[in-house]
N, C-alpha and C positions, 0 to 999 in steps of 0.2 A: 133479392133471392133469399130461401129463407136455407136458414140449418139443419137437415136433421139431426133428431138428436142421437140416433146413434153411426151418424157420418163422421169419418176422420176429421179430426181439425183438422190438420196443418200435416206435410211433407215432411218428413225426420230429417233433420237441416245438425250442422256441426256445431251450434251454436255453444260458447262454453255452459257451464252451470252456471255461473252466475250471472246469466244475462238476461233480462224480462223477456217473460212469454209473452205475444201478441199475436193474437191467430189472424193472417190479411184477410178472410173473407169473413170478418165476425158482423153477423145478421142483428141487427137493432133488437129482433123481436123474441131471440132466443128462451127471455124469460118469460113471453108468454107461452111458448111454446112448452115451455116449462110446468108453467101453470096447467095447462093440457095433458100433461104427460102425467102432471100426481093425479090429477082428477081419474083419468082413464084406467090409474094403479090402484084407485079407492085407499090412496095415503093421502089425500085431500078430499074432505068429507064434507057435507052442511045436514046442519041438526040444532040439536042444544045438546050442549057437552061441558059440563064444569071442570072450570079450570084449577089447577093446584092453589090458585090467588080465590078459589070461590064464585068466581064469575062466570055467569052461565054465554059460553062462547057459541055464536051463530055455525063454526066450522072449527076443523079439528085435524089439525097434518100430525103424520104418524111417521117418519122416516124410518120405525123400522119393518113399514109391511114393503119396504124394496126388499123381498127377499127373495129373490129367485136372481141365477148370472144377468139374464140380458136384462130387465130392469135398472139391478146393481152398474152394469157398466155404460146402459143411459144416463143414471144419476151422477157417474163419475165425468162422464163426458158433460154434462154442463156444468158443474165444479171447476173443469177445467177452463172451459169457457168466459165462467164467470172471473174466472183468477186473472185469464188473459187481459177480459175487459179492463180489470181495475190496475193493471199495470203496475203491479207490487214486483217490488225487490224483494227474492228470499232465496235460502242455499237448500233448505231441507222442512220437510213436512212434518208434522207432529198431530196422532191421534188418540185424542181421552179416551179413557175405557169407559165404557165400554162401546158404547155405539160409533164411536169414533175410529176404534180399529180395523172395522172393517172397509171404514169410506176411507181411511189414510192409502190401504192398501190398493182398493181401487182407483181413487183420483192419481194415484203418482205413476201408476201404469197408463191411465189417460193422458196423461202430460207426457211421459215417454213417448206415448203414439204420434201424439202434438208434439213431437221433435225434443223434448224438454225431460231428461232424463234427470233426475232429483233422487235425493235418499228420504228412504221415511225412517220415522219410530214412533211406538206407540207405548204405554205404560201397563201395569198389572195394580189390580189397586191394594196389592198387599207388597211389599217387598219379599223376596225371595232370598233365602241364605243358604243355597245353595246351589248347586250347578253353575251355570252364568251368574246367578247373584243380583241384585240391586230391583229394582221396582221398573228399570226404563228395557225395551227388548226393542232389537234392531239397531240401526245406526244414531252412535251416540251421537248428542245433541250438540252443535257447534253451528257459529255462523246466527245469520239471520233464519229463524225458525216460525213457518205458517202453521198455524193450529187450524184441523182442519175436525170440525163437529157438524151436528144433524143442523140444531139452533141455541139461542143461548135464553133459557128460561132466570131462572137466580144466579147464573152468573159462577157458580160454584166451580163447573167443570173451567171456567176461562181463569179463575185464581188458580187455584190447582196446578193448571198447567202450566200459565206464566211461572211460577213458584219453583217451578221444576225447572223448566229450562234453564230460569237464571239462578239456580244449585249449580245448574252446571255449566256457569260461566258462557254461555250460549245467547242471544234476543231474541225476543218474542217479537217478531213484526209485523203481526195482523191475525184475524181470526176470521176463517172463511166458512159459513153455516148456508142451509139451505132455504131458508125461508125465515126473513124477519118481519115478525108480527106488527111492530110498530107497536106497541104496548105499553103504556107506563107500567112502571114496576110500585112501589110502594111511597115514590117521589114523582118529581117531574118528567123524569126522562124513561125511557125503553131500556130494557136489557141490553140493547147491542150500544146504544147511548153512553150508557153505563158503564162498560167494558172500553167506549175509546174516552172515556173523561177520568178514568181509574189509573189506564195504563199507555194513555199514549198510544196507542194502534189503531189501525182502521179492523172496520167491520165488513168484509166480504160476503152479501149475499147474492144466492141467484136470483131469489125473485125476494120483492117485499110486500107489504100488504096494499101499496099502490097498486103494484105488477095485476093482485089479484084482482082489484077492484074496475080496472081498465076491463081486464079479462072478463068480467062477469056483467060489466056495463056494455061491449060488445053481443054480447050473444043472448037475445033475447028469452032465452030456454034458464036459465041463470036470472030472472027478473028480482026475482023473491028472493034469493041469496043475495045480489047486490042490495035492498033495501035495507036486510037484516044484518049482513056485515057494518055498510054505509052505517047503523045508529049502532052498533057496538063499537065502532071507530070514533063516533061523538062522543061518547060517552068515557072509554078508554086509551083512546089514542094520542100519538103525540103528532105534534104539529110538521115537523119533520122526520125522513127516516135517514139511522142513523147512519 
């Protein structure tokens, strides 16, 4: 049976906060189903598109054309999803600025629906000396803390934000993104690689560049995207994802 993606997960259960989410009807194939949904949103493109590393990429996800609500609370409900699947211990949510604040807000309200009622916070990338004061807005940072972002390109926004948490005495226990490219970066390993060989946490995606290439080996209308993916994954890819 498959998931929609913007079907409830889960019955609002009394479960404490710090108990793992697991949704009982979670569907094997949500991420492709995922895969379908950016496609459909034209935030998963194929073309040639150069990347910030120079390299001319076969396709091009854009997490921020989710911009309209019901898209936004599709994307939030597979986040949640995705969170269940991986069975992470955490107390409370955390999202970089910028694109990060909007998905922190959505996914914890999806987790709320999925029974799982959690705090988020998100940051300002200036510090404020005034009013409230400090750099962090929302529920201060304590406990085991999910970072919740688009993807993680250099890695920059996941220093940052571990840095922060553990200012404030808080752990960072994982980083949950929407699409891992499988990429090497300027060494052996991917971005999201990188981030669990740095800091000790896992990498949460919903879909990875497997997800895609399954996805576009199924559907014969996709021929010429899977061949053109297929050799810029030769060429740049890593052997596992992370």
């Amino acid at each position: 049976m498959r998931v929609r993606p913007d079907a409830p997960l889960a019955r609002r259960s009394t479960r404490p906060s710090h108990a793992r989410l697991r949704h009982p009807n979670m569907a094997p194939d949500f991420r492709q189903e995922f895969i379908r949904f950016t496609i459909s949103q034209n935030v998963l493109r194929f073309g040639e598109f150069k990347t910030k590393a120079g390299r001319l990429s076969p396709y091009f996800f854009d997490a921020g054309l989710f911009y309209d609500g019901a898209a936004l609370r599709q994307l939030a409900q597979f986040y949640a999803k995705a969170i269940a699947a991986a069975g992470i211990g955490f107390d409370m949510l955390f999202g970089p600025a910028y694109k990060g604040i909007p998905l922190v807000a959505a996914v914890s309200i999806a987790l709320a629906d999925a029974g799982r009622n959690v705090r988020y916070s998100f940051n300002r990338k200036e510090a404020k000396d005034h009013g409230e004061g400090g750099s962090v807005i929302g529920a201060p940072l304590s406990g085991r803390v999910l970072i919740v972002d688009d993807v993680i390109s250099a890695g920059t926004s996941v220093r940052e934000s571990v840095n922060l948490i553990r200012a404030s005495n808080a752990v960072p226990c994982g980083v949950a993104i929407a699409l891992d490219r499988m990429e090497r970066g300027s060494g052996t390993l991917s971005a999201a690689q990188e981030v669990r060989a740095s800091y000790n946490i896992p990498v949460i995606s919903i879909a990875t560049l497997d997800d895609l290439m399954e996805y576009l080996k199924a559907d014969p209308r996709h021929a010429q995207h899977h061949a053109a993916v297929g050799r810029y994954r030769e060429q740049y890819g890593v052997t596992a994802h992370a």
